[in-house]
C-alpha positions in Angstrom: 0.0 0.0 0.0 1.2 3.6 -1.0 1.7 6.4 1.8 1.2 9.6 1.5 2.6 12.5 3.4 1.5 16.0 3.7 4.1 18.2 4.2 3.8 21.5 2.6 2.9 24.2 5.7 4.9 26.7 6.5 4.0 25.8 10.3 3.7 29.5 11.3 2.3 28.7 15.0 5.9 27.0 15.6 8.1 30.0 15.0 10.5 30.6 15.2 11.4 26.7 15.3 10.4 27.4 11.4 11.5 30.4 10.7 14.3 28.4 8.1 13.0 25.2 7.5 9.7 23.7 6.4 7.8 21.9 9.9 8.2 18.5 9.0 11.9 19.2 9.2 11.5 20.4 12.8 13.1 18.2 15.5 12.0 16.1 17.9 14.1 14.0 20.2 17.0 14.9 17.7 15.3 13.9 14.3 12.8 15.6 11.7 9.2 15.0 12.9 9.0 13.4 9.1 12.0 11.2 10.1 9.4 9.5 12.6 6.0 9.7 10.4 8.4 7.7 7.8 9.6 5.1 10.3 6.1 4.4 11.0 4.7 4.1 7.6 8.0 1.5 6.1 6.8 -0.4 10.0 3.5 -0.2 8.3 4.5 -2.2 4.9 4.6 1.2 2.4 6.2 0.0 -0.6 5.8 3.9 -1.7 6.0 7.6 0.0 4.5 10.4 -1.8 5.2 13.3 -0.1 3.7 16.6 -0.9 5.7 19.3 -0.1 5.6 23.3 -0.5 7.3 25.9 2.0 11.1 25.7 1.5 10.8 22.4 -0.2 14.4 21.8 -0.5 14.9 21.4 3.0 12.9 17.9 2.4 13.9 16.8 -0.7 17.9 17.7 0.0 17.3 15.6 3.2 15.8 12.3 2.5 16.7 11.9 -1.5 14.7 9.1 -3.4 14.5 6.7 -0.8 13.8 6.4 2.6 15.1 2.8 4.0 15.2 1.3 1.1 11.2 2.7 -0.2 11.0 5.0 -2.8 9.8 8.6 -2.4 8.1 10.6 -5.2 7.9 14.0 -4.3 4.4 16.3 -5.2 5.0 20.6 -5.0 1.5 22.0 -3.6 2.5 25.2 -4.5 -0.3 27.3 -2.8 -1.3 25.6 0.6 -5.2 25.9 -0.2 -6.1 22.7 2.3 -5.5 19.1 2.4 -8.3 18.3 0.0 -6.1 20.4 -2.6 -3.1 18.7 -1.4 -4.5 15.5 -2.3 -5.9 16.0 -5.9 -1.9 16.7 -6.6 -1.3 13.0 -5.8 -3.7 11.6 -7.8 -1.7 10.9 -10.5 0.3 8.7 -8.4 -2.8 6.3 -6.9 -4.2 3.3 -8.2 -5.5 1.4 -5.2 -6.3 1.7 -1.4 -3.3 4.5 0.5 -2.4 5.4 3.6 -2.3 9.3 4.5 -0.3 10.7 7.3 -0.2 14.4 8.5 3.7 15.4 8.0 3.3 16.9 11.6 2.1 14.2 14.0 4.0 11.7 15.9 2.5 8.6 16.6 3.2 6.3 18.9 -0.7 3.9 18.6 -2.4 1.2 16.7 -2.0 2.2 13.1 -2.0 -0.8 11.8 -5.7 -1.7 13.1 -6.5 1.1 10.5 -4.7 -0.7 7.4 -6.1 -4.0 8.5 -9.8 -2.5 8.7 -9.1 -1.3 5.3 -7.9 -3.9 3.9 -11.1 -6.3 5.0 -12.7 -4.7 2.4 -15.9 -3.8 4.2 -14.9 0.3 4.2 -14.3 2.9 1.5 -12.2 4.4 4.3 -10.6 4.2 8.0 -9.5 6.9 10.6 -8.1 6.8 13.4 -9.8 8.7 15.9 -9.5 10.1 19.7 -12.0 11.7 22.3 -10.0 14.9 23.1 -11.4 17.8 26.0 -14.4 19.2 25.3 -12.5 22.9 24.9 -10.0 21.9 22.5 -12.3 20.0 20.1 -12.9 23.0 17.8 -9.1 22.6 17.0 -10.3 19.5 14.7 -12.2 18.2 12.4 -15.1 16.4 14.8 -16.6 13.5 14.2 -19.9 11.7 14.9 -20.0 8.0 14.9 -23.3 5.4 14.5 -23.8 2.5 17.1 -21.7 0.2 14.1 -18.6 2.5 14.5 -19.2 4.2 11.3 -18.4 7.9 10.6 -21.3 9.7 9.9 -21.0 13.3 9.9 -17.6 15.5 10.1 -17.4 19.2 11.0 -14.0 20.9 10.8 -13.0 23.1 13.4 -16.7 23.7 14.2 -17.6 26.5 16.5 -20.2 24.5 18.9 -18.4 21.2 18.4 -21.2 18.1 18.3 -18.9 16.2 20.4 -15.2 15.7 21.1 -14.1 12.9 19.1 -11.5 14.3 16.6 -10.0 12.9 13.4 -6.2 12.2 14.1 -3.5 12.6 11.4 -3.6 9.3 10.3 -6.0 7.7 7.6 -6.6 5.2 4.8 -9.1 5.5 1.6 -9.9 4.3 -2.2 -9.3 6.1 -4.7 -13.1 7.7 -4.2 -11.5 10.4 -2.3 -10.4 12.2 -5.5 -13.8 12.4 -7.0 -14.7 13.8 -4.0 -11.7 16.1 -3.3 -12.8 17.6 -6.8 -16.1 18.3 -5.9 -15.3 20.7 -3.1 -15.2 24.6 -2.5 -13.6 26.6 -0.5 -14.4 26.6 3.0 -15.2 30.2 4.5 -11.4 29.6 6.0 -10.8 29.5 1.8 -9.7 26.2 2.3 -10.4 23.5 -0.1 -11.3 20.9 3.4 -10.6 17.8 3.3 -13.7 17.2 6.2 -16.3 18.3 3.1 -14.9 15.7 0.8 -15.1 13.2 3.8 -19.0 14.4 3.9 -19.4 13.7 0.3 -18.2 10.3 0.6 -20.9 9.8 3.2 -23.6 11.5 1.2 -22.9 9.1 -1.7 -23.3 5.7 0.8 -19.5 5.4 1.1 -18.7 3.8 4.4 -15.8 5.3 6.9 -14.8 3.4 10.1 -13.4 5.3 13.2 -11.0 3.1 15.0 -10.2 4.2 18.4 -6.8 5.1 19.4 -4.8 2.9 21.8 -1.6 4.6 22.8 -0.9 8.7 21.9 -0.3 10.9 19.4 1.0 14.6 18.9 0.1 17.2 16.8 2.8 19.5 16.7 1.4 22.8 16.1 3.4 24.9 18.3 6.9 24.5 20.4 4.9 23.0 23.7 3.6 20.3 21.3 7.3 19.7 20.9 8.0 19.5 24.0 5.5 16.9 24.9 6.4 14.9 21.8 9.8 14.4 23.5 8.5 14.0 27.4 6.1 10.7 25.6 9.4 9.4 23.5 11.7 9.8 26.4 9.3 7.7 28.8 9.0 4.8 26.0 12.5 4.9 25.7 13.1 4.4 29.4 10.6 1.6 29.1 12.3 0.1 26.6 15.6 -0.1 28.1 14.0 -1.3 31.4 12.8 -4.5 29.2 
């Protein structure tokens, strides 16, 4: 299964950690937070990164080369950063079957692969992993609301009177029926081409989305604190680790 990467922000919230490199090229216990959204993917059996990148580009692509462990990378330029459902119409191209899609600026350390697996069964046009967050912070997301099967049935994104506080992480898998859909959408009042309205399409048109539940944490790094707690979480499972 192909993996793709978003990875073109400027990541203005973490200056001035960004004031000369893209985020994803930010560190975090002493490698690029793309370093460790990588490392996660090859774990998860990507035979292929796309990587969509944008602000200062170079930094990426002078970094990791063609390859990352031994899997090809194909690098797509977003050149305006209009939203992730723009982001991923430039990929297209490079999609023929189910994909993986990772946020370039989220550490992970949960059950991934029980998102892959669901999508591989077959029974689901897409799977996300999902989290129940504080009520406060869920406008930072897109929100979702689940049936009694565990199917996503509605998404808001970044909704001002949230309808509940489970949040879409930054990890996902879908058919290629997210392009039609990603085509179909205008710009958000944000003027932002959301990727949350081409999720709602998908629903509209009987697609079914699972929400799997996460086991374990993930970060969103958005500003330097997120950092920081990236690399308080990474430090303790390293001191688990060597304690085994």
């Amino acid at each position: 299964m192909k993996a793709v990467v978003l990875a073109a922000g400027k990541g203005t919230r973490l200056r001035p950690l960004t004031d000369d490199k893209p985020k994803g090229m930010v560190e975090v216990d002493e490698k690029p937070i793309l370093t460790h959204c990588f490392e996660q993917l090859v774990g998860l059996d990507a035979d292929e990164l796309i990587v969509v990148v944008g602000y200062k580009k170079e930094h990426i692509i002078d970094h990791y080369g063609d390859e990352f462990q031994g899997v090809p990378i194909t690098y797509s330029h977003q050149r305006e950063q209009k939203g992730l459902a723009h982001a991923l119409l430039g990929v297209e191209e490079h999609i023929d079957d189910d994909f993986m899609l990772m946020l370039g600026d989220n550490i992970f350390d949960a059950n991934l692969r029980d998102v892959v697996r669901r999508q591989r069964e077959e029974r689901a046009d897409a799977a996300f992993l999902v989290e129940d967050v504080p009520w406060e912070e869920a406008d930072r997301y897109g929100v979702c609301a689940t049936n009694d099967y565990g199917e996503i049935v509605e998404v808001v994104e970044k909704p001002a009177d949230p309808p509940s506080n489970l949040v879409m992480t930054g990890f996902y898998t879908f058919s290629p029926a997210i392009f039609p859909a990603c085509d179909l959408v205008q710009p958000s009042n944000r003027g932002e081409y959301e990727i949350s309205e081409a999720i709602d399409l998908l629903i509209r048109s009987g697609r079914t989305i699972d929400a799997i539940g996460i086991e374990g944490w993930r970060v969103d790094v958005g500003y330097p604190e997120d950092r920081d707690r990236a690399e308080e979480l990474l430090a303790g499972e390293e001191a688990l680790a060597a304690d085994d």
